[in-house]
ZATOR-105831 format. One record per residue (C-alpha): x, y, z. Coordinates in nm, 2 decimals. Example, Ala and Ser with C-alpha at 12.3 -4.5 7.8 and 13.67 -1.06 7.14 Angstrom:
BEGIN
+--------+--------+--------+
:     px :     py :     pz :
+--------+--------+--------+
:   1.23 :  -0.45 :   0.78 :
:   1.37 :  -0.11 :   0.71 :
+--------+--------+--------+
//
This chain:
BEGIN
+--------+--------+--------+
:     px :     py :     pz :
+--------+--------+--------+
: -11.54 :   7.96 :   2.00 :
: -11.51 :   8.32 :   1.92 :
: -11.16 :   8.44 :   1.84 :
: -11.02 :   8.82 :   1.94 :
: -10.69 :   8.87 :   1.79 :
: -10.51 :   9.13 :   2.02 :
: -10.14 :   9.29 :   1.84 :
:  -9.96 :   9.41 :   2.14 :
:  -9.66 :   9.61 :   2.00 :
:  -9.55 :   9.84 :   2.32 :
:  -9.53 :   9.82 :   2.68 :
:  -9.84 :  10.02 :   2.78 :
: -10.02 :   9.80 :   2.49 :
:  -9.93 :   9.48 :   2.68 :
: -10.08 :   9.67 :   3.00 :
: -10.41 :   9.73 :   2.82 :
: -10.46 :   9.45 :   2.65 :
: -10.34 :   9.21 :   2.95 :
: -10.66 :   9.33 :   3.11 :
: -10.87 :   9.36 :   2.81 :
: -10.78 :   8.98 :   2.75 :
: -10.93 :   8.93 :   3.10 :
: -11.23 :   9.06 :   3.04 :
: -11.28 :   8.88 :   2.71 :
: -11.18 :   8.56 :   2.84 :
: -11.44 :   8.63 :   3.13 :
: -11.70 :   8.67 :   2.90 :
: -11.61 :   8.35 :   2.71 :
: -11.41 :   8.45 :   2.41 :
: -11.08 :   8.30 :   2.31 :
: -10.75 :   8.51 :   2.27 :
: -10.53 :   8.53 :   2.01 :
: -10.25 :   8.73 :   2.11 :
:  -9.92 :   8.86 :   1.89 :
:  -9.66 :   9.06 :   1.94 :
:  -9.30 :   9.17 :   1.80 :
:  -8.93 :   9.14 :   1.84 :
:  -8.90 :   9.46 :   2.06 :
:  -8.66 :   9.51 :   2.36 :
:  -8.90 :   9.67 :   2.56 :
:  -9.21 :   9.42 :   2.52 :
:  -9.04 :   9.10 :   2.52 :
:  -8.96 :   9.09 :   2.91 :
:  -9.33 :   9.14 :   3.01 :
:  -9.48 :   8.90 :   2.74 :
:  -9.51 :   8.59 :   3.02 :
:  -9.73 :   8.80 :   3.22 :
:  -9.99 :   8.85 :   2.98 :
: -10.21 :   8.58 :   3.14 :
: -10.47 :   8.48 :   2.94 :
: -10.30 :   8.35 :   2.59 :
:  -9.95 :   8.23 :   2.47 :
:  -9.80 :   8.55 :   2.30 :
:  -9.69 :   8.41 :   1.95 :
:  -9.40 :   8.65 :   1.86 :
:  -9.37 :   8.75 :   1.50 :
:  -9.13 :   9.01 :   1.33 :
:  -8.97 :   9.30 :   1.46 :
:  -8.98 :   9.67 :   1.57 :
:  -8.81 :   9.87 :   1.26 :
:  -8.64 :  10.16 :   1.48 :
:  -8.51 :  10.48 :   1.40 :
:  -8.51 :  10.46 :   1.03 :
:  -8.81 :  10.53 :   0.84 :
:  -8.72 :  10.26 :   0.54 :
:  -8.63 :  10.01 :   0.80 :
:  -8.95 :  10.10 :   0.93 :
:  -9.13 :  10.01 :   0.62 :
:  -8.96 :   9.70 :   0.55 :
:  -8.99 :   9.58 :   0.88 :
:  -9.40 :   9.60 :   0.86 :
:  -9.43 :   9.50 :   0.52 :
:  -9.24 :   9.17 :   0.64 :
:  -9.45 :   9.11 :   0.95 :
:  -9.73 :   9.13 :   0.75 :
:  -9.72 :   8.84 :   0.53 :
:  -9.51 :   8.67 :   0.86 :
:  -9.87 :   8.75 :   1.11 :
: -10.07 :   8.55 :   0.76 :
:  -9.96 :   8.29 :   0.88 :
: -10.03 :   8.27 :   1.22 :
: -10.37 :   8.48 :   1.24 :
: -10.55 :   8.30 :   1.00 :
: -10.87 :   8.26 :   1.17 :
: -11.01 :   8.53 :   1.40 :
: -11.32 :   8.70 :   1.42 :
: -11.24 :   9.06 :   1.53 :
: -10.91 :   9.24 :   1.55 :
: -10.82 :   9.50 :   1.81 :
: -10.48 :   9.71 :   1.80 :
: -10.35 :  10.04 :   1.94 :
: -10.24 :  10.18 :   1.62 :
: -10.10 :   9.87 :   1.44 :
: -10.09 :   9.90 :   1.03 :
: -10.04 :   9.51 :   0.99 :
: -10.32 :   9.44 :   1.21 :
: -10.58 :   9.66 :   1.04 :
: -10.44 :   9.57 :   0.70 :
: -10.49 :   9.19 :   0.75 :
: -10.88 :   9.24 :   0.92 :
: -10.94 :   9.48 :   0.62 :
: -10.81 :   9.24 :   0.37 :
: -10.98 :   8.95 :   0.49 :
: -11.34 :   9.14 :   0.58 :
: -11.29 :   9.13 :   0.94 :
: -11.36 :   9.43 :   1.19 :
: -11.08 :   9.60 :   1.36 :
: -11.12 :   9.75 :   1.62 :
: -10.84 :  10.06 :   1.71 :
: -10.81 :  10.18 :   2.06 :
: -10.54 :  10.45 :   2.13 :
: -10.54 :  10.80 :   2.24 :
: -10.26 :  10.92 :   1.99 :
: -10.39 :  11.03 :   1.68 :
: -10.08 :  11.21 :   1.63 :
:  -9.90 :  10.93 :   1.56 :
:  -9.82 :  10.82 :   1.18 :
:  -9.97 :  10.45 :   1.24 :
: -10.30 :  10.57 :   1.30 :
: -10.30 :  10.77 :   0.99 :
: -10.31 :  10.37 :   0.79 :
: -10.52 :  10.21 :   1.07 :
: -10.76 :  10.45 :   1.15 :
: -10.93 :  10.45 :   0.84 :
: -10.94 :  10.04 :   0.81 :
: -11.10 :  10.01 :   1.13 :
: -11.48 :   9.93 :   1.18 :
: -11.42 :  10.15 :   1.51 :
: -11.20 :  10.36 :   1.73 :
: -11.25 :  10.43 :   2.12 :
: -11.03 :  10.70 :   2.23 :
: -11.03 :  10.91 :   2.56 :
: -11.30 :  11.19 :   2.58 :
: -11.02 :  11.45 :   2.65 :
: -10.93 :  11.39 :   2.27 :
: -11.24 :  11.38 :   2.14 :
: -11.35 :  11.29 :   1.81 :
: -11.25 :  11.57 :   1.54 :
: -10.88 :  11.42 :   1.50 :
: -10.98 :  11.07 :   1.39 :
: -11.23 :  11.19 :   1.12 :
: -10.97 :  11.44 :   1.05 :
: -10.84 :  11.08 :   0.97 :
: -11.10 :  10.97 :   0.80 :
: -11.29 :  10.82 :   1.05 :
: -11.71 :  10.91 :   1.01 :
: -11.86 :  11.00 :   1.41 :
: -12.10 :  10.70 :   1.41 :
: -11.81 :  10.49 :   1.42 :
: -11.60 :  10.65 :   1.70 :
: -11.66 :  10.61 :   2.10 :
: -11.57 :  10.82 :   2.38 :
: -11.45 :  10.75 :   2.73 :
: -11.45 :  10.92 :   3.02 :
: -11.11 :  10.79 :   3.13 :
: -10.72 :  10.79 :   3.05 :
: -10.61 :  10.49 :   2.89 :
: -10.37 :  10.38 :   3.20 :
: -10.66 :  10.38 :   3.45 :
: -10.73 :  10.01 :   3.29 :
: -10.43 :   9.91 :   3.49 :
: -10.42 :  10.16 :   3.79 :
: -10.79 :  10.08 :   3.91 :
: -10.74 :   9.87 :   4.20 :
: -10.32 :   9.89 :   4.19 :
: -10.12 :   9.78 :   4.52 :
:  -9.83 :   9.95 :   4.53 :
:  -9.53 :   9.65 :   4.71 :
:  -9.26 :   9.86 :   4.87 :
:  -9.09 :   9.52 :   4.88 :
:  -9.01 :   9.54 :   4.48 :
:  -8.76 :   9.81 :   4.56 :
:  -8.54 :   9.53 :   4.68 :
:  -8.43 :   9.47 :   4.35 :
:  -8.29 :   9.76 :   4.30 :
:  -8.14 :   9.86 :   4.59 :
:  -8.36 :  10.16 :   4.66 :
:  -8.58 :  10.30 :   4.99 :
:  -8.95 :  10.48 :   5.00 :
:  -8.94 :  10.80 :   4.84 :
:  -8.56 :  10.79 :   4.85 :
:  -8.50 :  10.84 :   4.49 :
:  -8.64 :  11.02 :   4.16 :
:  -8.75 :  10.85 :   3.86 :
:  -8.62 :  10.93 :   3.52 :
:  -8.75 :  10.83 :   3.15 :
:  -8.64 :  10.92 :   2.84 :
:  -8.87 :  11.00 :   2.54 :
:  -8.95 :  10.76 :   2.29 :
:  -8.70 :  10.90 :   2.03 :
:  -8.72 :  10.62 :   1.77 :
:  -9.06 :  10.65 :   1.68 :
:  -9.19 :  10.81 :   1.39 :
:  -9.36 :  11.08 :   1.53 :
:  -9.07 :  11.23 :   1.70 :
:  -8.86 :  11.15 :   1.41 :
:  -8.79 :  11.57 :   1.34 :
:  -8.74 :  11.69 :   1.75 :
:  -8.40 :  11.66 :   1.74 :
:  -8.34 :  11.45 :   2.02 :
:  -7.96 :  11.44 :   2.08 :
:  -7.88 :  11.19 :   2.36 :
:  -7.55 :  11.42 :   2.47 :
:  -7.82 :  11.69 :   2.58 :
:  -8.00 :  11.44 :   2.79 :
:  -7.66 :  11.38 :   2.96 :
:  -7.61 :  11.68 :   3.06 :
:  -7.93 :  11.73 :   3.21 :
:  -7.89 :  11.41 :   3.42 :
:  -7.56 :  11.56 :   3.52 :
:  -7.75 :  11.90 :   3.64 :
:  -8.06 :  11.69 :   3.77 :
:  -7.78 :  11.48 :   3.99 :
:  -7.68 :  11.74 :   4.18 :
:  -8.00 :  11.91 :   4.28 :
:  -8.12 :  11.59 :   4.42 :
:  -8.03 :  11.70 :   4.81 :
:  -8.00 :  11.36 :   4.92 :
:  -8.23 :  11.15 :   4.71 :
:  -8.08 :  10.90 :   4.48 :
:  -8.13 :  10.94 :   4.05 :
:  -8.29 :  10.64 :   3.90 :
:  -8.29 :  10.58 :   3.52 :
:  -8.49 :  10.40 :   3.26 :
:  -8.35 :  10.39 :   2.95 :
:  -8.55 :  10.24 :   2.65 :
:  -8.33 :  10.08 :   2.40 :
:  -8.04 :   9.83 :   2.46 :
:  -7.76 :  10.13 :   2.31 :
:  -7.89 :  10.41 :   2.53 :
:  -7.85 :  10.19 :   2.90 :
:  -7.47 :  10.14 :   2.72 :
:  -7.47 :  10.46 :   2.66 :
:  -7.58 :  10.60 :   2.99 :
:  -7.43 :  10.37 :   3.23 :
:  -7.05 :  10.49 :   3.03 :
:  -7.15 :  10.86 :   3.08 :
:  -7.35 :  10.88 :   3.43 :
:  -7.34 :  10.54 :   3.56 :
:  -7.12 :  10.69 :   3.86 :
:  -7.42 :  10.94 :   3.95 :
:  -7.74 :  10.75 :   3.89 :
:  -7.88 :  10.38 :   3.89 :
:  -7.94 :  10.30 :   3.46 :
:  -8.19 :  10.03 :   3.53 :
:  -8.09 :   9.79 :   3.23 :
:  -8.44 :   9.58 :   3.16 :
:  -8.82 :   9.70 :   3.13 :
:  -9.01 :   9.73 :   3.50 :
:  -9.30 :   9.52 :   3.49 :
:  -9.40 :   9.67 :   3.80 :
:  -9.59 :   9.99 :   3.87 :
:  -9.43 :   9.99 :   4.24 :
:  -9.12 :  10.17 :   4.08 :
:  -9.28 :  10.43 :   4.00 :
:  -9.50 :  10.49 :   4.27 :
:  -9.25 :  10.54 :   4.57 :
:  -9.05 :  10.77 :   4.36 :
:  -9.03 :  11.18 :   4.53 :
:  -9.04 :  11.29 :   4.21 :
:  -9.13 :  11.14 :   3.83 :
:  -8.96 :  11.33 :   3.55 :
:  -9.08 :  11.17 :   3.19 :
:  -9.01 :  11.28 :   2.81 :
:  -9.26 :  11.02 :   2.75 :
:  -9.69 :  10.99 :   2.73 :
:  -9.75 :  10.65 :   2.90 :
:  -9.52 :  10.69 :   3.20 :
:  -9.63 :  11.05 :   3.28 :
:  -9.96 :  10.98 :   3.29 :
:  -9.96 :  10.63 :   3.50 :
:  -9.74 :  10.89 :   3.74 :
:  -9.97 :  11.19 :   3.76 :
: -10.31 :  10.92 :   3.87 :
: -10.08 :  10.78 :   4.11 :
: -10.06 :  11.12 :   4.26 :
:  -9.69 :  11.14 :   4.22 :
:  -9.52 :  11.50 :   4.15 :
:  -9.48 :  11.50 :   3.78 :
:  -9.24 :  11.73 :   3.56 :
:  -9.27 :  11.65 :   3.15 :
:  -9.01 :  11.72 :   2.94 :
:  -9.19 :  11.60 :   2.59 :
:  -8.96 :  11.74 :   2.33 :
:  -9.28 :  11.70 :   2.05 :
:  -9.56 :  11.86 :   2.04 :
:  -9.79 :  11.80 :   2.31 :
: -10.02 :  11.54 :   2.34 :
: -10.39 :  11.60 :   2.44 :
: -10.39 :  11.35 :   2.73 :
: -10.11 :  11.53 :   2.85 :
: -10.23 :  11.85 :   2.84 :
: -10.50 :  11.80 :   3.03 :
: -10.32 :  11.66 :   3.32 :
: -10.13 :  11.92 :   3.28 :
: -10.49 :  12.14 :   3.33 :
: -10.55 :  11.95 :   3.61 :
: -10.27 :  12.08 :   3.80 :
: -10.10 :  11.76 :   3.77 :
:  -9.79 :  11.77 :   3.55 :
:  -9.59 :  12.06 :   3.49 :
:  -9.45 :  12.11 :   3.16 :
:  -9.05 :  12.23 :   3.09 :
:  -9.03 :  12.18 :   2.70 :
:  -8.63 :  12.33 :   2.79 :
:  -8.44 :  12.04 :   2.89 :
:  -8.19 :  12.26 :   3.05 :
:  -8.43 :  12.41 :   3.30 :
:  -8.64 :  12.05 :   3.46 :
:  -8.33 :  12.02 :   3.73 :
:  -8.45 :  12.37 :   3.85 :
:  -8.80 :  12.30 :   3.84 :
:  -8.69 :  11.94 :   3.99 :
:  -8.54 :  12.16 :   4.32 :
:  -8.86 :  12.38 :   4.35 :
:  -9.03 :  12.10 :   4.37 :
:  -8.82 :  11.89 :   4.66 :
:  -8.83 :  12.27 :   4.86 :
:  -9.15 :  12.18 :   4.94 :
:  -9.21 :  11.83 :   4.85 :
:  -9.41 :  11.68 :   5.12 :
:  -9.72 :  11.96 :   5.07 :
:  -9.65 :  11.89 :   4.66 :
:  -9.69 :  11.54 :   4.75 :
: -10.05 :  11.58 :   4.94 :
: -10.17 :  11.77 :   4.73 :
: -10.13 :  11.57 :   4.38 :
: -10.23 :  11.27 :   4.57 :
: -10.56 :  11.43 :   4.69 :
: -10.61 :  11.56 :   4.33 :
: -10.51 :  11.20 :   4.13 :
: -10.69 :  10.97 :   4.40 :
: -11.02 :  11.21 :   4.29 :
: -10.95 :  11.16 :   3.90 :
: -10.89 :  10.85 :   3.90 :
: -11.21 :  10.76 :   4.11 :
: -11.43 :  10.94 :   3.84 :
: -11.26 :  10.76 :   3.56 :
: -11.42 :  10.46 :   3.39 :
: -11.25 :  10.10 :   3.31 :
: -11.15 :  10.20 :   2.91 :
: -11.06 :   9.82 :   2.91 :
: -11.43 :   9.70 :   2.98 :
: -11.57 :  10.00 :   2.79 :
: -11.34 :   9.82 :   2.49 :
: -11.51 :   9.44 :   2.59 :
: -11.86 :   9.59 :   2.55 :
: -11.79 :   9.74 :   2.21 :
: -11.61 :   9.39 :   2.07 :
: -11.88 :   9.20 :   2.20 :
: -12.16 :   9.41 :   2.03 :
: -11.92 :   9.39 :   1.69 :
: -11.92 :   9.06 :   1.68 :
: -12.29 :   9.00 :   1.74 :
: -12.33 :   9.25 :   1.50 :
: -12.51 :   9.51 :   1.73 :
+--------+--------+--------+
//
């Protein structure tokens, strides 16, 4: 049987390649699945369905040598589990494109970051990238990637998972929360590499949650945190004002009752401005190309000053329920238009590995 080894290494990777694996295993192809030590994949890892996730090595964090040592010991540690495979897809991961390069195997990248370090190593290994239309194709042969060997979709990478969502008010149970009762809160993914020079101070973010919490009229402040020393961190310093969720939400129902999303992150702001809820961003980098065009789109507004979101926040909630209508009238129209990235993916790995 023919083998696709998928390396899931974040949350919105698992998303993707959950339904990916899907549609392989649909069309008769055996998954191989791996992923890594990481605080904010482990939890979901049981739901990916369609393989046993074998779990080898470990995210490398903030520092940049840890980094390195980290991956070079995954490596050699993935040898021994992925030894037989006949293509290899990943969203940006070095080990993954290394080993398929190494052992003359394609490898196949899917990601809409080019911005990101990783993609500088696996870009150029792989036999091909797909990548959202809105980026086009000039970064990745800035990255050394010739045109013939680059696809285009005409979708965002979340609408793999949004198509055909249902939203279960009943999940809010589990955190105590109502319909539209609260605003949702994530923080920017601060360890990576590619927001390594921002100067992302955790104290500042603080304070802003402390200016955001009393704007709120009402509505109750929700938190997600990332990293297991930042929800210690948070519940010490505003634990009294908002609700720190402590774990990873493996459900999308979170986010879509929420008045108001407010995200220093990529994944989460986009999944939030398809689902038609009022987005602010608050990326402290520089700003990514699927962002900005949401941001075109009229759905997600843009405050690079931490210090002036609550504000925007309270325009916002002054008129919230027409805000509402309108991004929901605007997302349910995008989202429609938008093709299944995930199945666009299957068709390419089925035409590599017949060698079409």
């Amino acid at each position: 049987m023919t083998v696709v080894w998928l390396d899931v290494l974040t949350p919105k990777q698992f998303w993707f390649f959950k339904h990916l694996g899907e549609m392989l295993t649909g069309r008769g192809f055996k998954i191989l699945a791996t992923a890594r030590a990481y605080d904010q994949v482990l939890p979901l890892l049981p739901k990916f369905g369609t393989a046993d996730v074998f779990v080898v090595g470990e995210f490398g964090g903030r520092n940049l040598r840890d980094k390195l040592v980290r991956s070079a010991e995954r490596t050699l540690k993935l040898m021994e589990v992925v030894d037989d495979f006949d293509c290899a897809v990943s969203s940006g991961s070095p080990e993954c494109s290394r080993i398929a390069f190494g052992l003359a195997k394609p490898h196949i990248l899917v990601s809409d970051t080019p911005h990101s370090p990783v993609n500088r190593l696996a870009a150029p290994l792989s036999s091909h990238v797909l990548s959202p239309r809105v980026i086009g194709k000039a970064p990745w042969v800035r990255h050394g990637v010739p045109p013939s060997r680059i696809t285009l979709y005409k979708a965002l990478d979340p609408a793999a998972w949004l198509k055909g969502f249902k939203p279960d008010e009943t999940r809010l149970r589990l955190f105590g929360l109502s319909k539209h009762g609260y605003v949702l809160v994530r923080s920017p993914e601060y360890q990576a590499s590619y927001l390594n020079d921002v100067g992302w101070r955790l104290d500042d973010y603080v304070d802003f949650l402390d200016k955001l919490a009393k704007v709120l009229d009402g509505l109750r402040l929700v938190v997600l945190p990332r990293y297991p020393e930042e929800v210690e961190y948070l519940r010490r310093k505003v634990g009294g004002r908002a609700l720190v969720v402590e774990k990873p939400v493996d459900d999308l129902s979170l986010l879509f009752f929420s008045r108001i999303f407010i995200g220093g992150g990529g994944t989460m702001t986009q999944e939030a401005a398809l689902l038609g809820v009022p987005t602010i961003s608050f990326y402290p980098g520089s700003m990514p190309a699927v962002i900005n065009y949401l941001i075109k789109q009229g759905l997600v507004r843009h405050v690079r000053e931490l210090h002036r979101v609550a504000g925007v926040a309270a325009s916002i909630l002054h008129n919230i329920d027409e805000v509402s209508a309108e991004c929901l009238k605007k997302a349910s129209r995008l989202l429609d238009r938008m093709e299944n990235p995930a199945d666009k993916t299957a068709d390419l790995i089925g035409r590599v590995i017949s060698g079409g």
